[in-house]
N, C-alpha and C positions, 0 to 999 in steps of 0.2 A: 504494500500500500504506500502510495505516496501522496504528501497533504503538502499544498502549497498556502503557505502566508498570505504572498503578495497577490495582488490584483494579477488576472491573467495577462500574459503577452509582458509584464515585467524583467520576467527574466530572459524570455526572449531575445533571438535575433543574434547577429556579431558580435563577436569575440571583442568588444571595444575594451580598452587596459579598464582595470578594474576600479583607477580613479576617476574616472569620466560618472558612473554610473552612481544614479541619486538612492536615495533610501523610499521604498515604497511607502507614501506617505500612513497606510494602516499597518503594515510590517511592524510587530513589537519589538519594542528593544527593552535587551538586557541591561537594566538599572542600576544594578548592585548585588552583589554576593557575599554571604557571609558563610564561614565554618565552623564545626566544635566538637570537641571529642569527652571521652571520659576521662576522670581524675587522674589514671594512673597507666601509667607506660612502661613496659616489660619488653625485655628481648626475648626472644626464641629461647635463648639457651635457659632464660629466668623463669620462662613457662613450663619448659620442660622438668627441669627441679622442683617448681612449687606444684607440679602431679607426678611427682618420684618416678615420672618415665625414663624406664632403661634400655629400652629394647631401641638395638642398635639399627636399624630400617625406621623405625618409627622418627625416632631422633635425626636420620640425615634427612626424612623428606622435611623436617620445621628448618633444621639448617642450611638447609641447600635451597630454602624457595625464595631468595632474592628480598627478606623481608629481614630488617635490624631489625624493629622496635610495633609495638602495637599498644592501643591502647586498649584495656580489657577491665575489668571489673569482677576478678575472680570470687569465690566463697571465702568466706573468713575461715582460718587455720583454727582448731577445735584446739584442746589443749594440750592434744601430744604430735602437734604440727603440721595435722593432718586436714587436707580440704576434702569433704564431701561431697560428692554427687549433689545438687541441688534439686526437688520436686518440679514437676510441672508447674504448681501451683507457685514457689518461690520465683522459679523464672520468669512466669508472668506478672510478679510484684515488682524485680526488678528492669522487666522492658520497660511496665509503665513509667515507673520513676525513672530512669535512665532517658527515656523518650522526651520528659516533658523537661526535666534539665537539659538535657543537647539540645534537646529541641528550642527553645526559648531563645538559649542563647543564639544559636546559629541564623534567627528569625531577626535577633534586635540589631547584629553585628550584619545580616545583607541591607537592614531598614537603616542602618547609620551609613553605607558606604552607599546607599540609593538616595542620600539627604533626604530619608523620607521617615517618618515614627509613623507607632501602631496606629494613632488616631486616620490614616491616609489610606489603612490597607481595605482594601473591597473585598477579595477574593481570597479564599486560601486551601490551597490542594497539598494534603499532606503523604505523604508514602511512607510505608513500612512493610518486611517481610518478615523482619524477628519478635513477632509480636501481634495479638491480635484485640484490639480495644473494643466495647463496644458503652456506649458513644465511643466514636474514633477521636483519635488525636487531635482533629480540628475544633472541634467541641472542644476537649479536656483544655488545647491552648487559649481558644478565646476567654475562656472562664481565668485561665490561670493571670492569665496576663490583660483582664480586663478588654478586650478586644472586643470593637462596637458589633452588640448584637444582632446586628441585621448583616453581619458579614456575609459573603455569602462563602460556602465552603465543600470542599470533597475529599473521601478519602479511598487511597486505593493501597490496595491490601493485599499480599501478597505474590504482586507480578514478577520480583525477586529482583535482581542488578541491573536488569533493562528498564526498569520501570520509571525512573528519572525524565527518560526520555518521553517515557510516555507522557506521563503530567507535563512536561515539560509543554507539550502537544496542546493540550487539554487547556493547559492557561493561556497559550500564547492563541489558542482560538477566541478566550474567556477577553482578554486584552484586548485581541482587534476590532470584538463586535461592541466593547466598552472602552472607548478612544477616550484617552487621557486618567482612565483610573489606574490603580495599581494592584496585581494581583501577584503573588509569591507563592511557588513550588517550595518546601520546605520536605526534604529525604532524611528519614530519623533511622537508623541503621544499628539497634543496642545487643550488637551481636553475640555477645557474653550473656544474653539471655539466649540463647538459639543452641548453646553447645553444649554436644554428650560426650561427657569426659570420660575416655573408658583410652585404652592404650589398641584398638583394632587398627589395621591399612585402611578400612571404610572411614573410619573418623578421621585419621592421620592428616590425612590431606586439608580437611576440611579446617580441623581443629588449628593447624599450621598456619592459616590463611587469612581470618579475619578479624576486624577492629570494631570497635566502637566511631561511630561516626554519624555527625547529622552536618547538612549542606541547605543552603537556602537563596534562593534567585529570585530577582525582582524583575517584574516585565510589568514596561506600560507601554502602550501603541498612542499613534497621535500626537497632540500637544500636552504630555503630561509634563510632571516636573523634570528639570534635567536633573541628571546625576552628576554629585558634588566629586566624588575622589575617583572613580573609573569610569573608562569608555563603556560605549551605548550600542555595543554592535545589533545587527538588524536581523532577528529571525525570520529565513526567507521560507523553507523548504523542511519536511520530513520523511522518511523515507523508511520502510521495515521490510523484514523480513522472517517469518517461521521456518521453522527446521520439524516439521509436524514427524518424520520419522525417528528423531531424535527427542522426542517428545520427553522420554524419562530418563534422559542424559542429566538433568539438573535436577533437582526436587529436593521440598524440604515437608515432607510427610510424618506417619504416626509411627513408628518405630515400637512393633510390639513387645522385643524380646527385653526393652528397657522400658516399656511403660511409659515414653515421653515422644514426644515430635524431635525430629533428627535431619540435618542435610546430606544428601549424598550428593555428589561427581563421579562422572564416570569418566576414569583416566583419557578416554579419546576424547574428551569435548573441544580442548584445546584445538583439534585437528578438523574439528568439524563447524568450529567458529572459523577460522583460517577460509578452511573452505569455501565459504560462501559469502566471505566480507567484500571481492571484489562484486559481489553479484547485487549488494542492496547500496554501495556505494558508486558505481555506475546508473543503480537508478535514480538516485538523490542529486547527479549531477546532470542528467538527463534532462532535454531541452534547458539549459541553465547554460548553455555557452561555453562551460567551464572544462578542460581537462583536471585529472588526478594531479598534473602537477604544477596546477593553479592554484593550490590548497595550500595557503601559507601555516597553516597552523591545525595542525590534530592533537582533538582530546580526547584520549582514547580510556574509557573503562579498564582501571585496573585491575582486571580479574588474577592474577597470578601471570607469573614468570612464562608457562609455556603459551600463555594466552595470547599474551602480547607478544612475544618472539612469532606466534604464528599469523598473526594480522599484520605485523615489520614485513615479513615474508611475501606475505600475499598482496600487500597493497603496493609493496617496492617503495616503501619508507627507511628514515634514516632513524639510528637512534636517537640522534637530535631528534627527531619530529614525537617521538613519542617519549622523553628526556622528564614530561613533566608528569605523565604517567609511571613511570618508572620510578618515580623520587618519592610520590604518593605512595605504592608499594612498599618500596622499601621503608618510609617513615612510620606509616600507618596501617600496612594491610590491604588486605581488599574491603572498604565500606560498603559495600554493596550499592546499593542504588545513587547515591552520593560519590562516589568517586569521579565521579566525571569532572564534578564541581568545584572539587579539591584540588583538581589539577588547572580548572580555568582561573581559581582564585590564583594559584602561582604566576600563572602567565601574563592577567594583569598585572602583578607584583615585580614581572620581570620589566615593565615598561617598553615591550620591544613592537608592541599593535600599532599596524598604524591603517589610516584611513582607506578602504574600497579594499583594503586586504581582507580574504576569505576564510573560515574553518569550517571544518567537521567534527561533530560531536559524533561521539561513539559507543554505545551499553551494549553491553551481551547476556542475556539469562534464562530463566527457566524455559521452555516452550518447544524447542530451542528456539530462540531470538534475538534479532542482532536488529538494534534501533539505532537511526542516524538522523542529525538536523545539519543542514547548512546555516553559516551566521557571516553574515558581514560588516566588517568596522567601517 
């Protein structure tokens, strides 16, 4: 499927250089972004110690997957320094409270770098896969943080590391057809609720892999307020694709032999994202004028080390290009639905955008599914 932004026949026509071309006057632009993690940051080898894992296979795939540090929120050490397996029911105590701390935060820090506060926000689509609310998170934050009751709001639940993208979609339509308000994606990712700590190969990977993480993006179309401390680039284009034979390559299901919800991957997913990145990133640049190597700038979901070595691969990218993915990994882990975020907040940070330059956003996750938006400074 591919959803266009702009008015038809915009993106249209000759390959004219890429600063000539004006910003489609309802095209939403990116306002501001904010990020946030939990309390406490572990390395690999610190997580392996505080769950006494010894088993030498277990131990090199957390060392070997390209990640220092993570942040996590383990069980507290009982008296003889031991952490317990955590209930269903406790994990669900702490998404929610982990949810509406990251989350908050990461919501007031995109509304400070969009020069905009709570009192401005219209809209607000929340995502989460480690966790299942009901009222949803959008509810729980308006309440929390006072936020005017007539907000309007969504939440989507469980679409898993693509899903960013999705809302992403969902706002940037909420924004065009409401010129000049403001509406924020907000990805709450409290994945230390989501893990079965046990020493299997099925967990291994899993357990090795992910952080605590919430990301939050502002879009307003039209005359809305400009943005105070980062650029405003223009969401043109979105573009997906399912991998429906691949369907139970990703999932985060009931795991009966442990009595709780558990993630699994299956070791080729890596090979099977690879495979069909050229195929929904061709369609995203389709009628758009644009070659693969008109794309000054890729953010690519940091799903793990062979993920992205296999989209490098497939797309005929440089490590530079995906440099800011890779830094997210290694600092933080995989945030699931937020990493995208994590990596575009760096690349404002680097200061190096500049005007009519191009990118590609990039998720990959359950379904199989690989989501992509076009954005231009």
């Amino acid at each position: 499927m591919t959803t266009d932004i702009a008015p038809p026949g915009v993106l249209d026509g000759v390959r004219a250089p890429a600063t000539r071309r004006s910003q489609p006057p309802t095209a939403p632009r990116i306002t501001g972004v904010g990020t946030a993690v939990s309390a406490t940051s572990y390395s690999q080898r610190e997580v392996l110690d505080a769950f006494g894992i010894t088993d030498p296979k277990v131990r090199s795939v957390f060392l070997n997957s390209a990640i220092e540090r993570r942040n996590l929120t383990l069980p507290a050490e009982d008296a003889h320094g031991v952490r317990a397996p955590e209930s269903q029911g406790d994990l669900l105590d702490k998404h929610k409270a982990l949810a509406l701390e990251m989350g908050a935060e990461a919501l007031r820090v995109c509304l400070k770098n969009a020069g905009a506060e709570l009192a401005d926000l219209r809209h607000l689509c929340c995502v989460t896969s480690t966790g299942f609310l009901t009222p949803g998170l959008s509810a729980l934050l308006i309440r929390e943080l006072g936020i005017d009751r007539h907000c309007g709001r969504a939440d989507i639940v469980g679409m898993g590391c693509n899903a960013g993208l999705n809302a992403l979609s969902v706002e940037s339509g909420w924004a065009a057809s409401h010129p000049g308000e403001l509406a924020v994606v907000l990805c709450v990712e409290a994945c230390s609720a989501a893990y079965a700590m046990d020493s299997t190969m099925r967990t291994a990977v899993v357990n090795s892999l992910f952080g605590d993480g919430a990301a939050a993006v502002a879009l307003v179309a039209g005359n809305g307020r400009e943005p105070t401390a980062q650029p405003a680039p223009a969401v043109l284009k979105f573009a997906s694709c399912i991998i429906p034979e691949a369907v139970d390559a990703m999932r985060y299901d009931w795991d009966r032999a442990q009595g709780r919800f558990s993630f699994f991957l299956d070791p080729q997913i890596p090979y099977v994202v690879g495979a069909h990145a050229e195929i929904v990133v061709d369609r995203l640049l389709d009628g758009t004028g644009l070659r693969r190597s008109d794309i000054r700038h890729w953010l690519v979901h940091s799903g793990g080390k062979k993920v992205i070595d296999a989209v490098v691969v497939n797309l005929g990218l440089t490590r530079h290009d995906v440099r800011h993915t890779v830094g997210v990994l290694r600092d933080h882990g995989n945030v699931s639905s937020g990493s995208f975020l994590f990596s575009y907040e760096r690349l404002l940070e680097e200061g190096v955008t500049r005007p009519g330059e191009h990118g590609v956003l990039m998720t990959m996750g359950p379904g199989s599914t690989i989501e992509t938006a076009l954005i231009r400074w």
